[in-house]
C-alpha positions, 0 to 999 in steps of 0.5 A, a space after each residue: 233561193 240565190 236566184 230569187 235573191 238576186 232577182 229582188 236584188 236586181 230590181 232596187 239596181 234598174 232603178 230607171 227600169 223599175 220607176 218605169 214599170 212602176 209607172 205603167 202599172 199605175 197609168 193601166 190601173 188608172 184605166 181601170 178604175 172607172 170601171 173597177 168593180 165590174 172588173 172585180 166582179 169578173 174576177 168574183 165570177 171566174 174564181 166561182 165559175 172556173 171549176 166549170 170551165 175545167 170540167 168543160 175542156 175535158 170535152 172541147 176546146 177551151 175557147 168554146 168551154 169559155 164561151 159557153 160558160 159566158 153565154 150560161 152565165 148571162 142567162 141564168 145568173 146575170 139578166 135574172 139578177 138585173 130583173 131581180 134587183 129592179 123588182 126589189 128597187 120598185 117595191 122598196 119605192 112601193 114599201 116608202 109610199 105606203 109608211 109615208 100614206 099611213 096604210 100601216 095601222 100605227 095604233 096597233 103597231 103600238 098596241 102590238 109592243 106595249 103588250 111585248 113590254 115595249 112602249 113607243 109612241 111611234 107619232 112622236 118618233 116620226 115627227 122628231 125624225 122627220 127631217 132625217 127620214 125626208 132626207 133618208 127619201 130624198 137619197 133614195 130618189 136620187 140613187 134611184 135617178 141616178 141608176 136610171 141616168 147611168 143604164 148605158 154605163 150600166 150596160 158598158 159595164 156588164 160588157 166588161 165583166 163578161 169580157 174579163 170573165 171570158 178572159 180569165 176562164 180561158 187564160 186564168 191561169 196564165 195570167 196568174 203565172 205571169 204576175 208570179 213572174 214579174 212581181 220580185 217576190 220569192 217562189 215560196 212566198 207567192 206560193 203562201 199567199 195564194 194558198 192563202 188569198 184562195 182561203 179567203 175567196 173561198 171564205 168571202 165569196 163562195 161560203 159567205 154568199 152561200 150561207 146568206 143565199 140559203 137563208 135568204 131564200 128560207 126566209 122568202 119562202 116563209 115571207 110568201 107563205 105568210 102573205 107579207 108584201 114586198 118579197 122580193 125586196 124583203 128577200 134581198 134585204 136578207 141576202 144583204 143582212 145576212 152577210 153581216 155576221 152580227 146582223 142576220 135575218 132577224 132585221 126582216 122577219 121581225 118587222 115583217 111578224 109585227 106588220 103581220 100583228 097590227 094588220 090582224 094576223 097574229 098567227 101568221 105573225 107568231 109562225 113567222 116568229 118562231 120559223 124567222 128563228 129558226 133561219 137565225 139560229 141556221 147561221 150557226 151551223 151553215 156558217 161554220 161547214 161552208 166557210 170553215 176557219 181562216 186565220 185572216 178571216 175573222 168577224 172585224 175584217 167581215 164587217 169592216 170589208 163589207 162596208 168599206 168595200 161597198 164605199 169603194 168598190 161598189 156592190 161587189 165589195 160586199 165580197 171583195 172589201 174582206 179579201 182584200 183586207 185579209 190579204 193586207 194582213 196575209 202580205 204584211 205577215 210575209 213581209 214582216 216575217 221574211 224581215 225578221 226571219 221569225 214568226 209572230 209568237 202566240 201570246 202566253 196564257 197567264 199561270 194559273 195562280 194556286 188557291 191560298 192554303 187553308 189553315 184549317 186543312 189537315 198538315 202532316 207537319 203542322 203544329 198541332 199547338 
């Protein structure tokens, strides 16, 4: 379009102008980025609730809608998750404690693996890793000090992604046509990348988080109905796990059947198995109808973003960290194509090679010799 042209045209020309703007937008990001993740999670939680709020202006305004969606929100998703995540610290504490007392009976964990064709001698294990697992509790204790010393910032934080949540549930919009109109990008290019960042929030943050919820919650439930301590921990530790497409929930419920056979329950322990494999092979289905296909979505941005996610931006980087590499491939994709004015080619597939002739066959002109 012309006028695209000569808007991104314009922009290399105000120099003094652009180098200004430049300037501002990176002394606002310098704002925000001590309290970064709270604002992405306000984003996380917009992007999820906003249906919502569309539903509410049907019948009042959209400042009240807004309100009440923060308020439920607060109730039902953010003080329940503060309660549910504490919980969770203080039985892993409580789980530590009791591997470091000796309550779990080694001998028949043993016993347990060497019957399975496992032999380990767990002793020696823990002593030619004790200085690592000692390092591992002291790490635990300071983040556990850490959080307890950080509660006011804490506090500020949850304020600011409810306020940001408020914001974008009631302004969303505008503001999204605000930073199409000020970034020098064409229409139709915009357009293409927030069809496509929309694919993968829905991907990372609605399909993901759903698929790991559901089976973390299974998975709680056989835990409970088997009698294995730590619940809530051992819950969360599957929501987490979960998430990882390579991981899943077998990394709790096959300690936890185990725990289940050394303290003398091995049917327990064997019904747990066989439903702990039944949650497992879940993945293969939920996955797949919540999540669907998405071209910049696939298992290396999953597990990448997620870990460096978490190193960046903190626990919301369990969602943000795949969007935000999707989106680096979906951006260089457009910039590379409007460079070139092509789009990448598929990689050829190899001829198929046709099988040597067989001497022996039956040939119309052979020579019969």
């Amino acid at each position: 379009m012309p006028v695209d042209s000569e808007r991104s045209g314009w922009v290399t020309e105000q120099r003094g102008l652009t180098a200004l703007a430049l300037a501002s937008a990176l002394l606002a990001l310098f704002v925000l980025v001590p309290y970064l993740q709270f604002v992405l999670f306000g984003v996380v939680l917009a992007y999820i609730l906003y249906p919502i709020q569309r539903r509410a202006e049907r019948f009042v305004r959209p400042t009240f809608a807004a309100l009440g969606v923060v308020i439920a929100t607060l109730l039902v998703v953010l003080l329940p998750l503060v309660w549910v995540l504490s919980l969770a610290v203080r039985q892993s504490f409580e789980v530590v404690a009791a591997i470091r007392q000796g309550d779990i009976d080694l001998a028949m964990v043993e016993r347990i693996l060497a019957d399975n064709g496992l032999a380990v001698d767990l002793v020696a294990v823990y002593e030619a890793n004790q200085g690592r697992i000692a390092a591992a509790i002291r790490q635990v204790t300071t983040g556990a000090v850490d959080l307890v010393g950080s509660l006011p910032g804490l506090f500020i934080g949850l304020t600011i992604t409810l306020f940001v949540l408020f914001a974008l549930l009631r302004d969303g919009e505008g503001l999204l046509a605000w930073i199409e109109w000020v970034l020098p990008v064409e229409d139709d290019t915009l357009a293409e990348l927030r069809a496509g960042l929309d694919d993968l929030m829905w991907a990372s943050v609605v399909g993901n988080v759903a698929v790991a919820a559901i089976q973390a919650v299974m998975l709680g439930v056989g835990l409970l109905v088997a009698g294995v301590p730590a619940i809530v921990f051992l819950t969360v530790a599957t929501f987490v796990l979960t998430l990882l497409p390579l991981v899943g929930a077998f990394g709790v419920w096959i300690p936890a059947s185990v725990y289940l056979a050394a303290t003398g329950r091995p049917t327990a322990g064997a019904a747990l198995a066989v439903y702990g494999l039944f949650v497992t092979f879940s993945d293969s289905y939920l996955r797949p109808a919540l999540i669907g296909q998405t071209a910049a979505f696939n298992s290396a941005i999953v597990i990448v973003g997620i870990f460096g996610g978490l190193v960046v931006f903190g626990a919301v980087g369990l969602f943000v960290g795949p969007v935000v590499l999707g989106g680096a491939k979906l951006t260089l994709d457009a910039f590379a194509r409007e460079r070139t004015g092509t789009a990448p080619e598929a990689p050829a597939e190899p001829a198929p090679v046709d099988p040597e002739p067989d001497s022996d066959s039956d040939d119309p002109d052979a020579d019969p010799g």
